[in-house]
C-alpha positions as CSV (number, residue, x, y, z in Angstrom):
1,X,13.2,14.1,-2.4
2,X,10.7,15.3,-4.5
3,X,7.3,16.6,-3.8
4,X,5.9,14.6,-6.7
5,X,4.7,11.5,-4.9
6,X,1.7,12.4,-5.4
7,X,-0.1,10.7,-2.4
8,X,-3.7,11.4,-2.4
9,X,-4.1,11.5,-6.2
10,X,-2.4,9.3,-8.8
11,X,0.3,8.4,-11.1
12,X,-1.7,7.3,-14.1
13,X,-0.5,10.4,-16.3
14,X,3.1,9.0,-16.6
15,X,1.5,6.1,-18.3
16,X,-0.1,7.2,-21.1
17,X,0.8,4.3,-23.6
18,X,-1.3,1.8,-20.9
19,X,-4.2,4.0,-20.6
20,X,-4.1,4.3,-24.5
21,X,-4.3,0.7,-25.1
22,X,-6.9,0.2,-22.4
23,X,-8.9,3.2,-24.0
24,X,-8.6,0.8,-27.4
25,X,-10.0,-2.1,-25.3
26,X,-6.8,-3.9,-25.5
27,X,-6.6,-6.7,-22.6
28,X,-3.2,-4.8,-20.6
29,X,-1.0,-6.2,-17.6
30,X,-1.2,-4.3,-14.7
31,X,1.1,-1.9,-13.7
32,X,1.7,-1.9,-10.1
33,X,0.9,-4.9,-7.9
34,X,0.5,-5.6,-4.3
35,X,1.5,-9.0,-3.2
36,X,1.7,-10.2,0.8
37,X,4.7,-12.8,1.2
38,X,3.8,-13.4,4.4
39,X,0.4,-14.6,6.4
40,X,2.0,-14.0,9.9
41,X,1.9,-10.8,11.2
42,X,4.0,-10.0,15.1
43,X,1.5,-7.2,15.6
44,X,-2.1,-7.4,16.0
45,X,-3.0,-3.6,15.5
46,X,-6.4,-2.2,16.7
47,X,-7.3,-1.2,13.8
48,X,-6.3,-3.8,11.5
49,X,-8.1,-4.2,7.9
50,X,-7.0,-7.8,7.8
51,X,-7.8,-9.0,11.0
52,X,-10.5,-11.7,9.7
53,X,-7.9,-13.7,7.8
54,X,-6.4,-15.0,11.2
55,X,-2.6,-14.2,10.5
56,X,-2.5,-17.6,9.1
57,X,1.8,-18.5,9.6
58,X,1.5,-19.2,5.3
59,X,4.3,-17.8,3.3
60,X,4.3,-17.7,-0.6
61,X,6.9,-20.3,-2.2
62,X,9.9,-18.2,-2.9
63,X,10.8,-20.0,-6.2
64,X,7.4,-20.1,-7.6
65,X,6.8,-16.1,-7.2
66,X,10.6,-15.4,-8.5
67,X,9.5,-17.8,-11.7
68,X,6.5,-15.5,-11.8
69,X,8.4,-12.1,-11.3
70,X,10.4,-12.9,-14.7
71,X,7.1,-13.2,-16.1
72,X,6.2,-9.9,-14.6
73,X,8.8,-8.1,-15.6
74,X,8.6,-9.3,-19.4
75,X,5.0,-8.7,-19.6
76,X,5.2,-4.6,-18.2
77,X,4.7,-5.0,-14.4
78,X,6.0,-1.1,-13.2
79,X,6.2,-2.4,-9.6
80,X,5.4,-4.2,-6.7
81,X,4.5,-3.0,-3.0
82,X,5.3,-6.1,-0.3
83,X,2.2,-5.8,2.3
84,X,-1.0,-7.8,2.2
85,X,-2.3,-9.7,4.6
86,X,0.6,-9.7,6.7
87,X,4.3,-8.4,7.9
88,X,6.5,-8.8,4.7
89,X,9.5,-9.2,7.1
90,X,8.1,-12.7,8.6
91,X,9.0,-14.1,5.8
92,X,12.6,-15.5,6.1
93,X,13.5,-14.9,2.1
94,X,12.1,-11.3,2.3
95,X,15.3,-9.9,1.6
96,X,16.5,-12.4,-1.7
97,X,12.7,-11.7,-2.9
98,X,13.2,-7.9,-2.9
99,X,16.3,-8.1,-4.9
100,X,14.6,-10.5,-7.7
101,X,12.0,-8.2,-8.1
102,X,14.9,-5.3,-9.1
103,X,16.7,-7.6,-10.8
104,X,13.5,-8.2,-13.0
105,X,13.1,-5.1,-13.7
106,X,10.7,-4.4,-11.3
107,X,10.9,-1.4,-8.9
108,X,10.0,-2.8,-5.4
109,X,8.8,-0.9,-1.8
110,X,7.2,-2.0,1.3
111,X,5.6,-1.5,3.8
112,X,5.9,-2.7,7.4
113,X,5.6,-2.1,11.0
114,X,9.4,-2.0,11.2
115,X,9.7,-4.5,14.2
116,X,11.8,-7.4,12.0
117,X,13.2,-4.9,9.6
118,X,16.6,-5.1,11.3
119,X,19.9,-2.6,10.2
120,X,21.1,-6.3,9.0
121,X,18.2,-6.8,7.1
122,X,17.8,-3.1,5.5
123,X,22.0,-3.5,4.6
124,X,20.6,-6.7,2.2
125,X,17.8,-5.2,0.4
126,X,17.5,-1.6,0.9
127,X,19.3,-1.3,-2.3
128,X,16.4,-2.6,-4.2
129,X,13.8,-0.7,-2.4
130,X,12.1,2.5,-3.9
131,X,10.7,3.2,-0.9
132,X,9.9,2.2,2.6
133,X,6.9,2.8,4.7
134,X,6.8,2.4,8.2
135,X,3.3,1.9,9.8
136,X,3.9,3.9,13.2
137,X,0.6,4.8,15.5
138,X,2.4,6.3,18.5
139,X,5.1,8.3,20.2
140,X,5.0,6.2,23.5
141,X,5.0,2.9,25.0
142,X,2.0,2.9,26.3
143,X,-0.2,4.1,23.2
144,X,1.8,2.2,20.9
145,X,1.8,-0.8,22.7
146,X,-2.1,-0.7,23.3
147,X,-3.1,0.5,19.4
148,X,-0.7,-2.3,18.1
149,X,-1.4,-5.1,20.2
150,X,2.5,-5.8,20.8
151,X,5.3,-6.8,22.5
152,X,6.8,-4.6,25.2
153,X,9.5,-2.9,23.7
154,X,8.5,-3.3,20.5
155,X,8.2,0.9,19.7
156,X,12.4,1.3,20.8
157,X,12.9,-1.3,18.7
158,X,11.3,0.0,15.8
159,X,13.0,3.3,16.6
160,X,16.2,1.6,16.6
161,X,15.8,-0.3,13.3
162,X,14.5,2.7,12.2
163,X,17.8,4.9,12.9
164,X,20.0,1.5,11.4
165,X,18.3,1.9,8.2
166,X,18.7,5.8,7.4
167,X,22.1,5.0,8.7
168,X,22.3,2.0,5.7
169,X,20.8,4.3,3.4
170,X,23.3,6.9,4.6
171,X,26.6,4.4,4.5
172,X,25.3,2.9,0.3
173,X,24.7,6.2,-0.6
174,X,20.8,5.5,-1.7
175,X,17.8,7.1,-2.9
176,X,15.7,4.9,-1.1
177,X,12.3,7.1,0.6
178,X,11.7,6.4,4.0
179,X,8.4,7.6,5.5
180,X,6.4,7.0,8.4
181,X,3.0,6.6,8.9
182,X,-0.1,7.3,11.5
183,X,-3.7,6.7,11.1
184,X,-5.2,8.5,12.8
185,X,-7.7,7.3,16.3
186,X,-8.5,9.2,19.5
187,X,-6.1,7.3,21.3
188,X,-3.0,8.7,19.3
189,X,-4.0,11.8,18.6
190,X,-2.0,14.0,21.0
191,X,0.9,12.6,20.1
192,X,0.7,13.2,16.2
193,X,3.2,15.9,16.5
194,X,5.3,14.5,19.0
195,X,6.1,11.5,16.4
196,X,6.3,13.8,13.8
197,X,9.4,15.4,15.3
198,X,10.5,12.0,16.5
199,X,10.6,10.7,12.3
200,X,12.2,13.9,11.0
201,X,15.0,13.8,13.9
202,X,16.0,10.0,12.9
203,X,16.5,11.0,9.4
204,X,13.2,9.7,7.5
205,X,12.0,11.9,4.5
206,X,8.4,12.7,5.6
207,X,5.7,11.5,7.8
208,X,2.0,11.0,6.9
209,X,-1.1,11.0,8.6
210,X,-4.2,9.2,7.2
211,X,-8.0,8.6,8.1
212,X,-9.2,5.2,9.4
213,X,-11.4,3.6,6.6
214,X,-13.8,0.5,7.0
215,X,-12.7,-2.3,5.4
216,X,-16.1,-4.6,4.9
217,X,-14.6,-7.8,5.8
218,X,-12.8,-6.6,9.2
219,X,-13.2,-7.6,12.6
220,X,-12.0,-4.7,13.7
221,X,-15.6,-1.8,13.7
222,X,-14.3,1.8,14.5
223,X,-15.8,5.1,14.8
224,X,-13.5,8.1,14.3
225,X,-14.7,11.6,14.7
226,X,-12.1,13.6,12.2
227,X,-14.4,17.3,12.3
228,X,-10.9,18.7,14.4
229,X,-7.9,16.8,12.5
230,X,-7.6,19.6,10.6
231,X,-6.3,21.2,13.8
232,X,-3.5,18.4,14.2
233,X,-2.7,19.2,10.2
234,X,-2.4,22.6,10.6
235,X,0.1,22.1,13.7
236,X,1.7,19.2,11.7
237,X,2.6,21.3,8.7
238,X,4.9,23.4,10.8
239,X,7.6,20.8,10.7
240,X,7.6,20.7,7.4
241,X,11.1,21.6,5.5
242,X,12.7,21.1,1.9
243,X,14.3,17.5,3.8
244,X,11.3,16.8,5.4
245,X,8.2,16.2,3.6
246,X,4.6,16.2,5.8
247,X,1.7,14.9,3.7
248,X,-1.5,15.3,6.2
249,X,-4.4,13.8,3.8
250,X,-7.4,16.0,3.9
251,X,-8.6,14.9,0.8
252,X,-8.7,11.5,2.0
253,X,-10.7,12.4,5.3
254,X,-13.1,14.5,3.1
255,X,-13.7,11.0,1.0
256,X,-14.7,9.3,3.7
257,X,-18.2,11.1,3.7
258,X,-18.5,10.8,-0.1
259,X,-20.3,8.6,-2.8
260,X,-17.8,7.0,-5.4
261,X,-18.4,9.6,-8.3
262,X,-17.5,7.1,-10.8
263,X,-19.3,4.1,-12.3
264,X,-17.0,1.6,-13.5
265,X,-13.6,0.7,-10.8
266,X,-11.7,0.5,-14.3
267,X,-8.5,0.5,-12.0
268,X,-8.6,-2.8,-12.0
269,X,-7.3,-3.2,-15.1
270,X,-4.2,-1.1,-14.1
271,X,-3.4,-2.9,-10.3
272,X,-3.7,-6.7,-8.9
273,X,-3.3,-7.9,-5.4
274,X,-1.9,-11.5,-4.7
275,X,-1.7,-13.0,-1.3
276,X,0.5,-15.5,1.0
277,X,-1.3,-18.6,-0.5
278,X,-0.4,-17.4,-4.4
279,X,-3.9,-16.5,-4.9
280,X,-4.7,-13.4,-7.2
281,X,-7.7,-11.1,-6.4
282,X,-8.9,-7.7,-7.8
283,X,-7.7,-5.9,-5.3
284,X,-7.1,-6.8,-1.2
285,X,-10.7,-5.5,0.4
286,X,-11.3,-8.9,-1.9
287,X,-9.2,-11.1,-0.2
288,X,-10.2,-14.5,1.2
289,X,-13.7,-14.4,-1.0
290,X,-13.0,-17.3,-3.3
291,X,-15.6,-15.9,-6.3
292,X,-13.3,-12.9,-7.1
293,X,-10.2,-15.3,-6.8
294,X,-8.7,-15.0,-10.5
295,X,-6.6,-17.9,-10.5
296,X,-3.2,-19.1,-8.3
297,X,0.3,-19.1,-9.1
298,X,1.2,-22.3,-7.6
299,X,-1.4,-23.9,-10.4
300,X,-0.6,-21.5,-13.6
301,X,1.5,-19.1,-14.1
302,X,0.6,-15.3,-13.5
303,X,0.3,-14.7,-17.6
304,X,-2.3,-17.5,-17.8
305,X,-4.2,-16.4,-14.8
306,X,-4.7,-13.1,-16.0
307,X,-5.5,-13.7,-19.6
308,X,-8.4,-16.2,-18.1
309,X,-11.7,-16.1,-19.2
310,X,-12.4,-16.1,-15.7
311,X,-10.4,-13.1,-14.3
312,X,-12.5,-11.0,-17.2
313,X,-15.6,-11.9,-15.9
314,X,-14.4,-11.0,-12.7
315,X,-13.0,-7.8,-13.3
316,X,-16.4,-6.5,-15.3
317,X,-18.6,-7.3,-12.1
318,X,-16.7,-4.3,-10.7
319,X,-19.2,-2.0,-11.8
320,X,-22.2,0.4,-10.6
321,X,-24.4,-0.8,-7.8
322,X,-21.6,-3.4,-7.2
323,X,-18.8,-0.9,-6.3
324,X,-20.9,1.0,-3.9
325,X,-22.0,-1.7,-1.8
326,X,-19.5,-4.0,-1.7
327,X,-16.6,-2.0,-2.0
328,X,-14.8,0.4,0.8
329,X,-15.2,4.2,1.1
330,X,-11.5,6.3,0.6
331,X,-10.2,3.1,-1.6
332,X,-6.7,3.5,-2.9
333,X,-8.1,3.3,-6.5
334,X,-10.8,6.2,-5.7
335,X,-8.5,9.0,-7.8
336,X,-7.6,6.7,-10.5
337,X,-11.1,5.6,-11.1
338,X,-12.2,9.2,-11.1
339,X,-9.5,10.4,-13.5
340,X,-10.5,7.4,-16.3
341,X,-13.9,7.8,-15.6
342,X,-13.1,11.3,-17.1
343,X,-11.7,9.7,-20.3
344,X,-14.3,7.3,-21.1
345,X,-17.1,10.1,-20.0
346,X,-15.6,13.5,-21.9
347,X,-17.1,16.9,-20.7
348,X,-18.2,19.6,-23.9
349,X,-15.3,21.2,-25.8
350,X,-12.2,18.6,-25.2
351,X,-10.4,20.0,-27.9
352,X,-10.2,23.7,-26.7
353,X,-7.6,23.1,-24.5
């Protein structure tokens, strides 16, 4: 596996005829995507970002979003990541949805708590999968059970499925990345390193640790004290081998205290989010606030929705005083924004390189 994924920063530069055309003020599809299949969730996690949309049992029409993926993959879409609101795995055409999006020309990962992600299921769909990440927040029963909000159990079964799917990715010969990941609370810290060992005995291809951020809407109101996780990093990184990747995000920690040193989230442009109910927002901290709703795929088609007058507006409210009080600290577009920040807002001397 390579080291380039790249995970606290972002993958912009391997775009450069987007960012040009955007750059010209061209309207441009998004490249990446985030869509939740699924409304219903079999874990209710402590620390859920979510948690206000109720886990409504909704799952996006199969046909309409496959209709929508050949629309995708004509127009540019790079790739989608199955998540959202919800466990991707509820849904009971997770599998046949994966493989459209490859066979659209779209790559596909996901992530998931693992629980429904069977050895049966990975053996349909792993194929089509770039990656896989596992959302993981302990090393036993009783602090995975309690930080989940699960069923008893539920932590060997995820360790099973877990082994079933390095051993699918094994048998089919694939590139597939499997990775794990912890964020990071008081009640699982002591057992960072004990999962770590667990993930790189079953086979995955690195574990990462991440920061809890706030998400506005959430139920769920946490205060996390990171001034010793670099302690747990430093211990982490030990484990660490050419097979076995560790990606411990300082950086992201470090955000969490910081102002957004950008104006404009001109990520937008690049990334959309779409939910269980079809609808397509700006981005998921969004979700479930009708205004930034851009349109819905069970009314018009994605092409339509994001070529609407509407889904303009929306996208230039994302700017200034707006970002920085309605959006979350440590956002996933944080590095993008800064990099194309850079671009529209030059330094002296660009061209002594």
């Amino acid at each position: 596996m390579s080291d380039k994924i790249r995970m606290d920063s972002h993958k912009l530069i391997y775009h450069p005829d987007r960012v040009a055309a955007w750059q010209r003020g061209e309207l441009i599809y998004p490249i990446e995507m985030e869509i939740g299949i699924s409304g219903a969730c079999n874990h209710r996690c402590i620390f859920c970002a979510v948690d206000y949309m109720e886990y409504q049992p909704r799952m996006l029409d199969k046909d309409v979003l496959i209709r929508n993926l050949e629309i995708l993959g004509r127009k540019g879409l790079k790739s989608i990541i199955y998540a959202g609101e919800g466990e991707p795995m509820a849904h009971p055409k997770a599998p046949e949805i994966i493989n459209a999006t490859k066979d659209n020309g779209i790559d596909a990962a996901m992530s998931t708590n693992g629980a429904l992600f069977t050895g049966e299921k990975a053996a349909d769909c792993l194929k089509s999968l770039t990656w896989v990440r596992y959302s993981i927040a302990g090393a036993t029963d009783k602090t995975y059970e309690y930080i989940h909000q699960c069923k008893k159990g539920d932590l060997q079964k995820v360790l099973k499925n877990m082994e079933d799917t390095v051993k699918v990715k094994r048998n089919q010969k694939l590139k597939t990345t499997l990775g794990a990941q912890l964020l990071l609370l008081p009640e699982n810290k002591d057992e960072v390193v004990t999962l770590g060992k667990m993930m790189k005995e079953i086979g995955f291809d690195y574990f990462t640790v991440k920061p809890f951020s706030q998400h506005p809407s959430s139920k769920a109101k946490l205060q996390v004290d990171y001034s010793e996780a670099e302690d747990i990093g430093k211990e982490l990184r030990t484990l660490q081998t050419d097979d076995f990747k560790i990606y411990f995000r300082s950086q992201s920690i470090e955000n969490l205290g910081m102002e957004k040193p950008y104006h404009d989230c001109c990520g937008l442009h690049f990334m959309a989010y779409m939910d269980s109910a079809g609808e397509v927002f700006p981005c998921i901290v969004f979700m479930g606030q009708d205004e930034y709703i851009y349109g819905n795929i069970n009314n018009e088609d994605f092409d339509k929705i994001w070529e609407s007058e509407r889904a303009k507006n929306i996208r230039n409210i994302f700017c200034g005083d707006f970002i920085k009080k309605n959006c979350r600290k440590n956002c996933r577009l944080d590095e993008m924004n800064k990099y194309l920040e850079e671009l529209r807002y030059p330094g002296e001397h660009i061209n002594f390189i």
